[in-house]
C-alpha positions in Angstrom: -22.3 0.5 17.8 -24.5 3.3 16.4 -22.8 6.2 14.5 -24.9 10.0 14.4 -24.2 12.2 11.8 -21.7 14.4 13.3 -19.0 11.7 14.3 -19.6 10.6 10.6 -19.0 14.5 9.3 -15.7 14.2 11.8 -14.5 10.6 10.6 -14.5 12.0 7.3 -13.2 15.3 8.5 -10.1 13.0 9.6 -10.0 10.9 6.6 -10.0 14.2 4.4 -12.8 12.6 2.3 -15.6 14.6 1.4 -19.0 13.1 2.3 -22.2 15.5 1.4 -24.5 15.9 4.1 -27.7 14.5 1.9 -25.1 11.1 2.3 -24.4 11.5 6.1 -27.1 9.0 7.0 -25.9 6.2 4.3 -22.9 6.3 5.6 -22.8 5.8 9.5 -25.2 3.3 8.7 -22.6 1.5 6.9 -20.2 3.0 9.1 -22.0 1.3 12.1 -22.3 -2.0 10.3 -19.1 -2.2 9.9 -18.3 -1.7 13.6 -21.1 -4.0 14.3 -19.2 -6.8 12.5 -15.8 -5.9 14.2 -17.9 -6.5 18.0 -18.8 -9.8 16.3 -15.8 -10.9 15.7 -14.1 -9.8 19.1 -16.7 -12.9 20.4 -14.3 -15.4 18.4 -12.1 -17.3 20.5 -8.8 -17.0 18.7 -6.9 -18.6 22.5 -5.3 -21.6 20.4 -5.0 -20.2 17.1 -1.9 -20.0 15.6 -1.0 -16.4 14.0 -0.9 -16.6 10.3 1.5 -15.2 8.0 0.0 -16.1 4.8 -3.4 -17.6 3.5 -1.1 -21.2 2.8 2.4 -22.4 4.0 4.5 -21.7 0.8 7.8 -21.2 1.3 10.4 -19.0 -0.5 12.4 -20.5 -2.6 16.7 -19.8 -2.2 18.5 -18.8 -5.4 22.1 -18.5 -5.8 23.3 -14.9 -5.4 25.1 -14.4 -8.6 25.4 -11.3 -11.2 23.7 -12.8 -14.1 24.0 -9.6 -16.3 26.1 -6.8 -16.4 29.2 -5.4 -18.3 26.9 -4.3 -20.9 28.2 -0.7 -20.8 28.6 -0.3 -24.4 24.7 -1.6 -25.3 23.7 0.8 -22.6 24.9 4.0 -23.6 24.4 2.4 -27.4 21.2 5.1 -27.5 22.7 7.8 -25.1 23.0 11.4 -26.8 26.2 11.5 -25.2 28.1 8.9 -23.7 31.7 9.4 -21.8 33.9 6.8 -20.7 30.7 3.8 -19.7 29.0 7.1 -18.1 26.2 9.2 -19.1 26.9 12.9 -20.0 24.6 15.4 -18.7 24.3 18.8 -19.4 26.1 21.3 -16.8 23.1 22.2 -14.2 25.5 24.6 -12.1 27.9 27.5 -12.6 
């Protein structure tokens, strides 16, 4: 598929990128290689190919759901300006 210069200028018109005109011609003949490739691979018979989720078959591994921190109110607010009660205090924002 050949790209001119003016569906190039609207691609990138789209794409709000900001392609000069002297690199117009570069780029739909990247542009068109690009599409080129895609046509090639649309020739690939894919018909018993399994969809892939993943380059390998690694599986997730389970961990047990469990709080492993926590409670730590006092360390947290230990270098808070001003700390009431295991909450931050915050300067009044509204009258």
């Amino acid at each position: 598929m050949s790209l001119d210069k003016a569906t190039v200028r609207r691609i990138a018109t789209l794409a709000r990128i900001e392609v000069p005109d002297t690199d117009l011609e570069a780029v739909a003949g990247q542009l068109s290689g690009i599409l080129d490739w895609i046509e090639q691979l649309k020739e690939v018979d894919t018909e018993n190919v399994a969809p892939m989720t993943g380059g390998t078959d690694l599986k997730l591994q389970w961990r047990k759901d469990a709080v492993t921190d926590g409670d730590k109110a006092d360390k947290v607010l230990a270098n808070a300006p001003d700390g009431h009660d295991s909450f931050f205090g915050v300067p009044k924002v509204v009258e």
